[in-house]
C-alpha positions in Angstrom: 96.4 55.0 169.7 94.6 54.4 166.3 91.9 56.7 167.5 94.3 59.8 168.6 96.5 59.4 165.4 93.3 59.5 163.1 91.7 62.8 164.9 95.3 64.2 164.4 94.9 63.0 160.9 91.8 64.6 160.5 92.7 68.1 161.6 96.2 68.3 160.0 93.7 68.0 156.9 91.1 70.6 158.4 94.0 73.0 158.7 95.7 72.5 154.9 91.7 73.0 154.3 91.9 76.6 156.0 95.6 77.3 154.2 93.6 77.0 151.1 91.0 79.4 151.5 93.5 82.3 153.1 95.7 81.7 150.1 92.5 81.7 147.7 91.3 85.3 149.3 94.7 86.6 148.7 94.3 86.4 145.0 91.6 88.8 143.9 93.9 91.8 146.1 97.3 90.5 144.2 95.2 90.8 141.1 94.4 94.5 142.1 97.3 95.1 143.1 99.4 94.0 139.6 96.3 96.0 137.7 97.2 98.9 140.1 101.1 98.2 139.3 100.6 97.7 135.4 101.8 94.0 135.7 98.6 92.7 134.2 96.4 94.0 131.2 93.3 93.6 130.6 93.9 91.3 127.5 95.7 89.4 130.3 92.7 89.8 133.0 90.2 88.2 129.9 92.7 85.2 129.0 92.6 84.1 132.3 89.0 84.2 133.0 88.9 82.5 129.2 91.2 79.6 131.1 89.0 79.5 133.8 85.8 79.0 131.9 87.2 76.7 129.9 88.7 74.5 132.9 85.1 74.4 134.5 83.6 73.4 131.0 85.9 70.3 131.2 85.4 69.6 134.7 81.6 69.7 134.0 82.1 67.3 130.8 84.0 64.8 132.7 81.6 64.7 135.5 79.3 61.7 135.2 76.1 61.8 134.2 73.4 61.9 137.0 70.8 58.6 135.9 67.0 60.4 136.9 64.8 57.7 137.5 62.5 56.3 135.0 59.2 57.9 136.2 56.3 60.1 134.4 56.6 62.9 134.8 52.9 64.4 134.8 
């Protein structure tokens, strides 16, 4: 029973997985389709790649730092 509930488990999360990823394709057309519209500038178009740069600079800073072993290197 454990077993059959945890494969179940396993692809309910598979398939929010693939909801995702249609739902993250779908933006770049919605994106063309409001520049197309006139329901998003440019200005608008460089804030939000501003955001997202930003976003991944923190992500990046918050990671932790990767120890390299303590070898020579030559």
């Amino acid at each position: 029973m454990a077993v059959a509930s945890e494969q179940e488990m396993k692809a309910k999360a598979q398939e929010a997985r693939a909801n995702v990823i249609e739902a993250e394709a779908e933006v770049p057309k919605a994106m063309a389709q409001a520049f197309r519209s006139g329901h998003l500038g440019i200005m608008d178009y460089y804030r939000m790649k501003n955001i997202e740069a930003d976003t991944s600079m923190r992500e990046n800073i918050a990671k932790p730092a990767v120890k390299t072993p303590d070898k020579p290197l030559g």
